[in-house]
MARZA-362514 format. One record per residue: chain; residue in three letters; x, y, z of N, C-alpha, C in turn; residue number from 1. Coordinates in steps of 0.001 Angstrom, whole numbers. Layout:
N
<site mol="A" type="ALA" n_c1="X" n_c2="Y" n_c3="Z" ca_c1="X" ca_c2="Y" ca_c3="Z" c_c1="X" c_c2="Y" c_c3="Z" seq="NUM"/>
...
***
This chain:
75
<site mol="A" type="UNK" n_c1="135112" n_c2="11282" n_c3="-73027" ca_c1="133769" ca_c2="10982" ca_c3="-72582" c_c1="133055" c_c2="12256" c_c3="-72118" seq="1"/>
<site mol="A" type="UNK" n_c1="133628" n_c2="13159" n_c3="-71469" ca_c1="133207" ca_c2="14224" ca_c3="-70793" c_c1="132690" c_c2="15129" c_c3="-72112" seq="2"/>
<site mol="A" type="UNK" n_c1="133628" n_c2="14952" n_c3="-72952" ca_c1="133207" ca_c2="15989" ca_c3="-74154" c_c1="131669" c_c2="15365" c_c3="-75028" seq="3"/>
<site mol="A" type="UNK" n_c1="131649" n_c2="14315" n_c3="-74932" ca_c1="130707" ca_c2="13804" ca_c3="-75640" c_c1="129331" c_c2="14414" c_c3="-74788" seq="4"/>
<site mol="A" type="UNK" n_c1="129193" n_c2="14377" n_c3="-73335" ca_c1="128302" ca_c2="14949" ca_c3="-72293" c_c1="128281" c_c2="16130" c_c3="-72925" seq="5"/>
<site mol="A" type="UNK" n_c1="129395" n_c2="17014" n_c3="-72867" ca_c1="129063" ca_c2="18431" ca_c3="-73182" c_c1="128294" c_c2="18420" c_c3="-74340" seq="6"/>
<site mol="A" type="UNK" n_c1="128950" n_c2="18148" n_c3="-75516" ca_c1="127661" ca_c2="18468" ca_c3="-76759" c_c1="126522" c_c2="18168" c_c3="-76443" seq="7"/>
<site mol="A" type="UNK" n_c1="126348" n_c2="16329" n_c3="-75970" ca_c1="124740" ca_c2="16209" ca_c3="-75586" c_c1="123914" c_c2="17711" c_c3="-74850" seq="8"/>
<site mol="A" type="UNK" n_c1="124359" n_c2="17872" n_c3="-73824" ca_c1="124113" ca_c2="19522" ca_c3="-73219" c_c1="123706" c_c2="20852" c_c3="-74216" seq="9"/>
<site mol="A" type="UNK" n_c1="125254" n_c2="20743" n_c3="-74650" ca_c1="124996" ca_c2="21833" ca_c3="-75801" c_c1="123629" c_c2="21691" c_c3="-77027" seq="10"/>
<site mol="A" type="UNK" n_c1="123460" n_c2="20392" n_c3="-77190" ca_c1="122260" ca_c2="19767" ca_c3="-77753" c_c1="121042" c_c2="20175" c_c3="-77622" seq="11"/>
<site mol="A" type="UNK" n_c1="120741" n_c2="19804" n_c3="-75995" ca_c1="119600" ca_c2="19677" ca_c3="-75464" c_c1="119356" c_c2="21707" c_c3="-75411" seq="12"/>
<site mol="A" type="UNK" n_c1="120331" n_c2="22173" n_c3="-75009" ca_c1="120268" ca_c2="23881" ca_c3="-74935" c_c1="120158" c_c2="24675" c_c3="-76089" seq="13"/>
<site mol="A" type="UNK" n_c1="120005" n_c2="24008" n_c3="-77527" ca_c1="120072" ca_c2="24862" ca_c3="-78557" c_c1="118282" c_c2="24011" c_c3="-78955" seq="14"/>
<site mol="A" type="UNK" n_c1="118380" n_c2="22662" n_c3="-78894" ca_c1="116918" ca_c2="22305" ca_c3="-79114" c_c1="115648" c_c2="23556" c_c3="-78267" seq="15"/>
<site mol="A" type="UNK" n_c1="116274" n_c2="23982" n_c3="-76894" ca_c1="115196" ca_c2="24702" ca_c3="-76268" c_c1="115048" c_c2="25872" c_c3="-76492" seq="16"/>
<site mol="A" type="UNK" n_c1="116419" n_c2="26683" n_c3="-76862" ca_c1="116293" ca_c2="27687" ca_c3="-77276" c_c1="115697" c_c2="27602" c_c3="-78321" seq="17"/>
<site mol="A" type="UNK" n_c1="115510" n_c2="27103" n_c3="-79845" ca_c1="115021" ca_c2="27284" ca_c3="-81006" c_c1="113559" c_c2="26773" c_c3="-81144" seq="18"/>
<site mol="A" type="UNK" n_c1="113202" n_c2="26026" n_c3="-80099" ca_c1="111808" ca_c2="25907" ca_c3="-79846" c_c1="111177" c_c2="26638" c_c3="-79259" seq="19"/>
<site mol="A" type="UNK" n_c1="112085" n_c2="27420" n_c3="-78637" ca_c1="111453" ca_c2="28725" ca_c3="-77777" c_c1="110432" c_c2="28022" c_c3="-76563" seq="20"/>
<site mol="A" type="UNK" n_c1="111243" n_c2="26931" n_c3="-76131" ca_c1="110640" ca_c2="26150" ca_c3="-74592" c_c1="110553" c_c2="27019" c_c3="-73656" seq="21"/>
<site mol="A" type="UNK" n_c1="109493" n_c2="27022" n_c3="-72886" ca_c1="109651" ca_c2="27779" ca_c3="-71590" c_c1="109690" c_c2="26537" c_c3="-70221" seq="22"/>
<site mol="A" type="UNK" n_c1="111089" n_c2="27007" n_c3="-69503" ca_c1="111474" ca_c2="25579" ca_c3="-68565" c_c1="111456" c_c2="26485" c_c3="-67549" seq="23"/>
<site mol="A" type="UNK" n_c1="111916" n_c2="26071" n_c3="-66554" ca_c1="112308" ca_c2="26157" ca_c3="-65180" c_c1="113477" c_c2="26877" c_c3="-65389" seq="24"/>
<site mol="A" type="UNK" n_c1="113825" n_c2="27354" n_c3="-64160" ca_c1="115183" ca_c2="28023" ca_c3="-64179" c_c1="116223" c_c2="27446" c_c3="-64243" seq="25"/>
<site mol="A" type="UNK" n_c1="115908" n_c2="26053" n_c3="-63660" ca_c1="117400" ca_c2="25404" ca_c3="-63761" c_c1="117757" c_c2="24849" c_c3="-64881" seq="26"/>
<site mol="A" type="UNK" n_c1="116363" n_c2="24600" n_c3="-65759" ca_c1="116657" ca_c2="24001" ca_c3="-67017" c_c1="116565" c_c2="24284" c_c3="-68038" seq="27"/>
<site mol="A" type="UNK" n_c1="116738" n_c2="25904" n_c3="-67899" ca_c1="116819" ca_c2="26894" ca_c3="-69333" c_c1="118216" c_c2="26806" c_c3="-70247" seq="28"/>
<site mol="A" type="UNK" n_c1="117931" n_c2="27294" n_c3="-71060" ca_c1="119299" ca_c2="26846" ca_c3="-72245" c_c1="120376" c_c2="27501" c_c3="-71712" seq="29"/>
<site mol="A" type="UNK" n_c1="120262" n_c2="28681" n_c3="-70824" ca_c1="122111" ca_c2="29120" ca_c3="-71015" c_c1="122264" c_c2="28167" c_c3="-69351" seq="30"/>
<site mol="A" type="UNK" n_c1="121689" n_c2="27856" n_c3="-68656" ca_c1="122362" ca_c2="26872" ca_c3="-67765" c_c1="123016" c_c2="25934" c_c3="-68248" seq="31"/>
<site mol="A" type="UNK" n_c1="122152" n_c2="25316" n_c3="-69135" ca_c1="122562" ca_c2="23850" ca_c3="-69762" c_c1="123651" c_c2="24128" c_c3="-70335" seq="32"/>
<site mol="A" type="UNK" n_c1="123966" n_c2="25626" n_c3="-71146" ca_c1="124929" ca_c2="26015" ca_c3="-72139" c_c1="126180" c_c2="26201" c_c3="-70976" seq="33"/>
<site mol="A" type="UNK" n_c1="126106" n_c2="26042" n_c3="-69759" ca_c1="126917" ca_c2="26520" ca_c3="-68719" c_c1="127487" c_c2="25193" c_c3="-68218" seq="34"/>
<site mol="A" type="UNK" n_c1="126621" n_c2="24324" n_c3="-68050" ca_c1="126981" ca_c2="23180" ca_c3="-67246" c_c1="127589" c_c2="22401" c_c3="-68524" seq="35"/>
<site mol="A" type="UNK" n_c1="127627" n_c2="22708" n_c3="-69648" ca_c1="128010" ca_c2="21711" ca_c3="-71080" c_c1="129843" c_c2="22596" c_c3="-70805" seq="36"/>
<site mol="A" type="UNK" n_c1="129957" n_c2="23580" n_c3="-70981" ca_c1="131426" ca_c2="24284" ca_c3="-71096" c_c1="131758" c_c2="23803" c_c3="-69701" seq="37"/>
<site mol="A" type="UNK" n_c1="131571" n_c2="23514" n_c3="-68556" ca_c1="132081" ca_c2="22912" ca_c3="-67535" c_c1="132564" c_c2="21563" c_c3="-67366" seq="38"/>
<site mol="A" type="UNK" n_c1="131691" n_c2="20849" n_c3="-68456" ca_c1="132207" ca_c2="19405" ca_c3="-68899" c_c1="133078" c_c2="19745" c_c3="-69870" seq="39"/>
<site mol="A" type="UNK" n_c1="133149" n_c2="20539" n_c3="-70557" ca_c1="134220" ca_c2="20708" ca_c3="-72020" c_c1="135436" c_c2="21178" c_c3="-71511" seq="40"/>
<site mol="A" type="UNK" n_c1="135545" n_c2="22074" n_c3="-70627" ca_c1="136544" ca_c2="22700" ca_c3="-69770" c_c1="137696" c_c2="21630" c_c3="-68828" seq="41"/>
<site mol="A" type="UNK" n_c1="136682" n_c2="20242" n_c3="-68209" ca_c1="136997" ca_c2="19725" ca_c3="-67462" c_c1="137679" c_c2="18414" c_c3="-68778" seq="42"/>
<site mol="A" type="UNK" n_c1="137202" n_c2="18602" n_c3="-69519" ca_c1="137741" ca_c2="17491" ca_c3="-70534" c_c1="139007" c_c2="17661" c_c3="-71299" seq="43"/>
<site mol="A" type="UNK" n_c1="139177" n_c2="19090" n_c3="-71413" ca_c1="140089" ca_c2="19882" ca_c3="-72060" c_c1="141101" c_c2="19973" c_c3="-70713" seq="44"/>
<site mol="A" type="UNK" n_c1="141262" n_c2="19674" n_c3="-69648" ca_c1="141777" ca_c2="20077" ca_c3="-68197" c_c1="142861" c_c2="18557" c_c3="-67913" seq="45"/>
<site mol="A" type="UNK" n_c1="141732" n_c2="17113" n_c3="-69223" ca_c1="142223" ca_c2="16451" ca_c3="-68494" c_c1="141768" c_c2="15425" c_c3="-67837" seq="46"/>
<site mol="A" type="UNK" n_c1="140971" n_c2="15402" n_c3="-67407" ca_c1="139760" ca_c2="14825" ca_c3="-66126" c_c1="139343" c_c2="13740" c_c3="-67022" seq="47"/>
<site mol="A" type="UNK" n_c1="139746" n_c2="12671" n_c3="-66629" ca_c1="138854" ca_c2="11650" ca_c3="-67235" c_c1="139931" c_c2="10609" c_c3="-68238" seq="48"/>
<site mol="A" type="UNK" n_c1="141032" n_c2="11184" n_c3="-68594" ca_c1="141356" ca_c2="10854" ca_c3="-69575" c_c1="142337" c_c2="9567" c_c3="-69173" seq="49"/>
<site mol="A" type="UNK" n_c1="142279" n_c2="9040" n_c3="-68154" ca_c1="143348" ca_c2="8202" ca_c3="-67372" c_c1="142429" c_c2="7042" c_c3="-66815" seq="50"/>
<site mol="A" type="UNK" n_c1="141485" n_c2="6853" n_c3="-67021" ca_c1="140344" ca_c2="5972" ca_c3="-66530" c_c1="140198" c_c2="4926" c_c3="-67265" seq="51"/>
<site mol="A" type="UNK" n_c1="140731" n_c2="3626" n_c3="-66659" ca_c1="140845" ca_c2="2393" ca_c3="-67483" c_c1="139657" c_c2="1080" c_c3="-66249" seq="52"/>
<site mol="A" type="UNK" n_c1="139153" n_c2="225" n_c3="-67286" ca_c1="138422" ca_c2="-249" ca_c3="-66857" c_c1="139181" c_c2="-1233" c_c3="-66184" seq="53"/>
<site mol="A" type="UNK" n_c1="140572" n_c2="-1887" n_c3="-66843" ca_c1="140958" ca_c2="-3158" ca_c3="-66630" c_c1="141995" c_c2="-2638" c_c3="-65573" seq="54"/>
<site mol="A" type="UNK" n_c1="142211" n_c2="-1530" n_c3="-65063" ca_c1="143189" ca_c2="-1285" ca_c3="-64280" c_c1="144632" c_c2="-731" c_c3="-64720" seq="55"/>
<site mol="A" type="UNK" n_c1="145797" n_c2="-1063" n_c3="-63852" ca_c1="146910" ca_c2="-172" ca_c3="-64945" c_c1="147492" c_c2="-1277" c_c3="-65888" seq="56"/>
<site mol="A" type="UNK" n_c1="147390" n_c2="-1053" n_c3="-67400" ca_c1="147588" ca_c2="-2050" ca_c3="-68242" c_c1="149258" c_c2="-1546" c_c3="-68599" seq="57"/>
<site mol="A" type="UNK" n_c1="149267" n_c2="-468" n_c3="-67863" ca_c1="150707" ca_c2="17" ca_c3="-68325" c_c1="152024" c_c2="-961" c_c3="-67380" seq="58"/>
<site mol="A" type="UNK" n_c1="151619" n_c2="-1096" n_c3="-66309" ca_c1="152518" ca_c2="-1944" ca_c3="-65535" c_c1="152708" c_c2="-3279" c_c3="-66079" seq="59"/>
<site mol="A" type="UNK" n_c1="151165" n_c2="-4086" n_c3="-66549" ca_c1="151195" ca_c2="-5420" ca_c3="-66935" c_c1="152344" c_c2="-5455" c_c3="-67803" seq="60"/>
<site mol="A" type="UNK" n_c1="152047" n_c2="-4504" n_c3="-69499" ca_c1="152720" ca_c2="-4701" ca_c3="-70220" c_c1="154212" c_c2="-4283" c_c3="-70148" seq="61"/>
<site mol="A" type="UNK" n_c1="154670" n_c2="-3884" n_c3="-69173" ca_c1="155944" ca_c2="-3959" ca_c3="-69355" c_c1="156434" c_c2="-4830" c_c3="-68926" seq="62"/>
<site mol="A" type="UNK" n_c1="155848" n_c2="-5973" n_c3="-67491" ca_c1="156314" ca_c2="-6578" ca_c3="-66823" c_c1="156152" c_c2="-7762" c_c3="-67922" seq="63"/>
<site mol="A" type="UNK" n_c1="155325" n_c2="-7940" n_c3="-69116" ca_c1="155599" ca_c2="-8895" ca_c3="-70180" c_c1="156729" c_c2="-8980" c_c3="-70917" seq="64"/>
<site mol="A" type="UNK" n_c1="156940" n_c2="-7535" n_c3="-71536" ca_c1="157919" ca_c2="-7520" ca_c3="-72005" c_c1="159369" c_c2="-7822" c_c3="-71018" seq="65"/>
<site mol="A" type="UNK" n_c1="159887" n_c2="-7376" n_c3="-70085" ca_c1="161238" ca_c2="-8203" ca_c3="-69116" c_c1="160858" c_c2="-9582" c_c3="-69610" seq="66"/>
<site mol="A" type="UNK" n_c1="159921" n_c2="-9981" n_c3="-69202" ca_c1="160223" ca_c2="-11283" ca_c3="-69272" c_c1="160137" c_c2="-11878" c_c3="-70600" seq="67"/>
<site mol="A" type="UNK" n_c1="160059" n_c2="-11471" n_c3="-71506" ca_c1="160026" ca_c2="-12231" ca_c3="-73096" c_c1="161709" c_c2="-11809" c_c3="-73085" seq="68"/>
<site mol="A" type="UNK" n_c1="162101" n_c2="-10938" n_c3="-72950" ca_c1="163508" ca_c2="-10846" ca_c3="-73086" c_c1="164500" c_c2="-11638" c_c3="-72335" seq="69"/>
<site mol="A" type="UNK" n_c1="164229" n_c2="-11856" n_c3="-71022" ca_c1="165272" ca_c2="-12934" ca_c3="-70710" c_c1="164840" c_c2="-14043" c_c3="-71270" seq="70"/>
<site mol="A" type="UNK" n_c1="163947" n_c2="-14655" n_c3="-71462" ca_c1="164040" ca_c2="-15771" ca_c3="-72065" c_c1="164784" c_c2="-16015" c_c3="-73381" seq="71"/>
<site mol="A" type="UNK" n_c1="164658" n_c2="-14786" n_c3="-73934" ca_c1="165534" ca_c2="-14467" ca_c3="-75482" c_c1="166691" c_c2="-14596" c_c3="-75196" seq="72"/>
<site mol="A" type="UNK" n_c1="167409" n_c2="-14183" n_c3="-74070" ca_c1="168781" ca_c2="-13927" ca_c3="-74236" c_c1="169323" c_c2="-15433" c_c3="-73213" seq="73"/>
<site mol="A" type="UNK" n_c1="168241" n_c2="-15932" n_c3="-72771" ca_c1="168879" ca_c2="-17241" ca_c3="-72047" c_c1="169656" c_c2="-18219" c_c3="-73854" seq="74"/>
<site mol="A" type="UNK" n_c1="169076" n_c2="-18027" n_c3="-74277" ca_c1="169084" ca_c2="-19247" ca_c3="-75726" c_c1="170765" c_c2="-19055" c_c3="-76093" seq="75"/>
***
């Protein structure tokens, strides 16, 4: 997700540069080009990549599987 932010960034910073926009300081292209590698950096780091909506689905599914197995081996 983070990486997808960065390009948008990287996006918006190559649209201004090649239009030759004149912005504000904070919202000139190599900021944007700065704050985009800080999301790419942080994506590449990691950050983000563990974020589940439904919670930990990793616990559920194992605690399914124990139990499909004893029932298998009760028979």
């Amino acid at each position: 997700m983070l990486a997808f932010v960065a390009a948008a960034l990287f996006l918006i910073a190559f649209l201004i540069h090649a239009t030759e926009t004149s912005t504000e300081a904070i919202f000139s292209s190599t900021s944007l080009m700065l704050v985009g590698l800080a999301f790419l950096a942080a994506h590449s780091a990691g950050v983000g990549s563990g974020w589940s909506a439904r919670g930990s689905s990793t616990r559920r599914s194992s605690t399914r599987g124990s139990s499909t197995r004893r029932t298998g081996s009760r028979r």
